[in-house]
C-alpha positions, 0 to 999 in steps of 0.5 A: 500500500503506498501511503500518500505523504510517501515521497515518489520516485520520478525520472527527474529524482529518483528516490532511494528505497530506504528513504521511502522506507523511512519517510513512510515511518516518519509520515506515520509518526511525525518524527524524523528518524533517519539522516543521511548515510552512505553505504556506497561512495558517491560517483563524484567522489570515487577515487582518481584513477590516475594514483591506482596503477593499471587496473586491468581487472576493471574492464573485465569486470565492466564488460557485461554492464546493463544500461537501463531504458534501451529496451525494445521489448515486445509488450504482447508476447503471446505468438513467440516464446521471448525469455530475457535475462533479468535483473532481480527486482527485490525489497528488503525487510528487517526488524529491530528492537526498541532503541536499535532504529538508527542502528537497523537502519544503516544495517539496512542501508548496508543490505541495499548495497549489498544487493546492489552489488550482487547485481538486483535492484531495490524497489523498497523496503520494511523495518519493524520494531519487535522484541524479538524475530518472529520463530515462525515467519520473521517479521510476524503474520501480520507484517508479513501480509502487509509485505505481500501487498507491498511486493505485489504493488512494486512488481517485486520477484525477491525479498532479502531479510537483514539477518540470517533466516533459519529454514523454516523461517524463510519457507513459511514467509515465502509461502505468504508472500509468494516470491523467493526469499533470501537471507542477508548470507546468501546475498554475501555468499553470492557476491563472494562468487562473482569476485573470486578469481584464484583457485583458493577464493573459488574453493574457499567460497564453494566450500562456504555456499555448501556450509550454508547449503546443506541444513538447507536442502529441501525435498519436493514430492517423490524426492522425500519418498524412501525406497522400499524392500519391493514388496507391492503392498505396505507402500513398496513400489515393486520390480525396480525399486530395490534399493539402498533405501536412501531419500533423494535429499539424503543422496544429496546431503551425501554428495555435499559432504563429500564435496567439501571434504574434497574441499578442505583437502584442496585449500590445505593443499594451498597452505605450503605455498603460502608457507613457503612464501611467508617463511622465506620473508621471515627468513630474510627478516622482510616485516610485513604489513597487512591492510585490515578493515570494513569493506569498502572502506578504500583498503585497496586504494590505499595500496595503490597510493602507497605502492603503485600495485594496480589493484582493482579499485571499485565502488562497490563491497567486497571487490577484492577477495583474494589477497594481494602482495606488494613489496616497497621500502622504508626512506631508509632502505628497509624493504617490507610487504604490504598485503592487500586483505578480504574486506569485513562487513557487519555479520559475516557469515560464520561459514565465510569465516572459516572458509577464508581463514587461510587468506585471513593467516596474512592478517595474524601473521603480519607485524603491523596490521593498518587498520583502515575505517571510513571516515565518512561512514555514519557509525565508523565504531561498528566499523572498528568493533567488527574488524576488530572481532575478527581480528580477534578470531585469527588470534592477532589482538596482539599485533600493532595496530595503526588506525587510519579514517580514510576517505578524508577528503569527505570529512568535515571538522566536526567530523574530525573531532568526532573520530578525534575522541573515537581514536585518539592517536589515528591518521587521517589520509585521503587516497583520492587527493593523497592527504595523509598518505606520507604521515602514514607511511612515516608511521608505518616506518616507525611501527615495523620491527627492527631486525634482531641483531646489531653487528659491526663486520669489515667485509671484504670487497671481494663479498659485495653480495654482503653488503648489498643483502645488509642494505636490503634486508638490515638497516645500516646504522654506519657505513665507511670505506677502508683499505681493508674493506667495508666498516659496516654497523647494522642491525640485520636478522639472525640468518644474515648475521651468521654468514657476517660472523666471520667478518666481525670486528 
């Protein structure tokens, strides 16, 4: 039902879902709830792309790209058979508590980029405020015929609820509302697999979607029947039916399991490369640092503006799963590694966690992890507490961290002080002007661990090799130039001061 006072969308001012959702609430109460909150950029203020490197990727991921009111469809189709691929029109609902509603609604803003991401388009949505989610359909009988009514009305073919439904749940709120319904998992899940590249992020999402598939199958007519001896009567079916008694569904759960069996051993198959890798920086003593935090919060943009890398860069969630290695070094010659991590959002899925725990071992085995927050998002301390939950998790509370409100550029002063109080010590950087970018990367120079041991060696001339590994793995405190060789005070690792020990002074 489409209330009168609710503001309509026309071609010259298109208006976003969940502020029809909000100013129907606000018309209905007379108090203003909502003020603004971004949940993607806006496209005058997306990143230069000049400061990302060459980002191939982008085209690809563009090459399929639809342009809206270009369509000659035929409106009678009655003489042909005439199939189109559609984008999935959706409306979106969530429930609350007394006192959550600013809350709700920025989680709500959230799910609406998100299922733009995945490719649908929001029409609307619905927020209730109960105690508790109804056991039965959710939202509750009542709101869940009102819902019916408003997906009718806009021509809806999905509803995405904000939070993770149990089976249950979402068959019987399908059955009154007579379109497909989803949960905010498998919005998640589904925008993991349109990005994920490499062989792991493809194991590792498949291995996430069966998590999440598996309580969930359902039967459909004989599919539910068991098998029987082959006797006629008592419900048997006669010659041909001999079996071994299993249901359709639990063949299928079977194949499931075995699936992700294979799948698990095919991700652990990719932990000793990884190993191999991360073994021979520690073995050179090259620190690392890994770049952590919300999605979309500009993480990849900043390794482009401290590295040049080319990674991709775009307005949207979770366009960057697998992780992304560069290698830079410090004013003073020191090299160390930047690692470019899968972003996090408010109620990941357990099931993504897990799966994605081996690209998450970049994280807990960094040196310093830098901790990106966007400054312009409404509720930057949710952000911050979500990250920091899951750093947590892979066991990297213990690692320096530096905290970096990014997105500068679309901070005002108030602003500022605000995230002042929320993180005293943090830095504030722009990758879009470069703001920010050189105090941050003097931090980081200053957090990174100094190699373990100090040595003072005269090498030989002849062992040039030495000197050349001190300036790329140690740090030179001295250096000068004698008849007898180079004088060299350093600090290098414990591999590289073994092989100076025989030019030790």
């Amino acid at each position: 039902m489409t209330d009168t006072t609710t503001p309509q969308s026309t071609d010259e001012t298109p208006v976003d879902p969940v502020d029809r959702v909000l100013a129907r609430a606000e018309a209905r109460s007379g108090v203003h709830v909502f003020g603004a909150a971004q949940a993607l950029q806006d496209e005058a203020t997306i990143g230069r792309t000049d400061t990302d490197g060459e980002q191939w990727d982008r085209e690809e991921r563009a090459a399929l790209r639809r342009v809206p009111g270009l369509s000659t469809e035929l409106e009678d189709v009655t003489e042909v058979e005439y199939r189109q691929l559609r984008l999935e029109n959706v409306v979106l609902v969530g429930v609350h508590a007394q006192g959550e509603t600013e809350d709700a609604e920025n989680s709500l803003r959230e799910l609406s980029a998100l299922a733009e991401t995945a490719g649908a388009i929001v029409l609307d949505g619905v927020l209730q405020r109960r105690p508790h989610p109804d056991p039965a359909t959710y939202v509750g009988r009542g709101k869940a015929e009102e819902l019916r009514d408003i997906v009718a009305s806009v021509g809806a073919d999905t509803v995405i609820a904000d939070t993770e439904l149990a089976p249950s749940q979402r068959r019987a709120l399908e059955d009154v509302v007579k379109v497909k319904v989803i949960d905010r998992t498998t919005v998640i899940l589904d925008i993991f697999s349109q990005h994920a590249k490499s062989r792991e992020g493809k194991a590792q999402v498949e291995l996430a979607q069966l998590e999440y598939l598996l309580p969930r199958l359902r039967g459909w007519g004989d599919s539910m029947s068991r098998q029987a001896g082959g006797q006629v009567g008592a419900g048997g079916a006669g010659m041909g039916s001999r079996g071994p008694g299993e249901t359709k569904i639990e063949l299928d759960r079977r194949r499931i399991r075995t699936r992700m069996a294979q799948l698990r051993k095919q991700i652990r198959d990719f932990a000793p490369a990884r190993d191999a890798k991360r073994a021979e920086r520690k073995r050179n003593t090259i620190p690392s640092v890994a770049i952590a935090g919300y999605t979309n919060a500009g993480k990849s943009s900043l390794l482009n503006r401290l590295t040049s890398a080319g990674v991709l860069v775009e307005n949207a969630l979770f366009a960057t799963l697998d992780a992304t290695v560069r290698r830079t070094e410090t004013n003073d010659g020191r090299i160390y590694t930047l690692t470019d991590t899968v972003g996090f959002v408010r109620n990941l899925p357990h099931q993504l966690v897990e799966a994605f725990r081996s690209t998450l071992e970049e994280v807990g085995d960094a040196d310093v992890i830098v901790h990106v927050v966007d400054g312009s998002h409404p509720d930057p301390a949710a952000q911050l507490a979500t990250v920091r939950d899951v750093i947590g998790d892979v066991g990297a509370r213990d690692i320096p961290e530096l905290i970096v409100f990014n997105k500068a550029d679309l901070i005002d002063d108030d602003a500022r002080l605000l995230l002042r109080g929320l993180e005293p010590k943090a830095v504030f950087a722009s990758s879009r002007t470069g703001e920010g970018i050189d105090e941050l990367r003097a931090l980081i120079e200053e957090t990174l661990p100094l190699p373990a041991v100090e040595v003072r060696a005269l090498v030989p001339y002849d062992r040039g090799d030495l000197v050349s590994a001190i300036h790329e793995q140690g740090m030179i405190l001295a250096q000068e130039h004698e008849a007898g060789g180079t004088a060299v005070h350093a600090r290098v690792g414990e591999h590289l001061a073994a092989r100076l020990a025989p030019f030790a002074v």
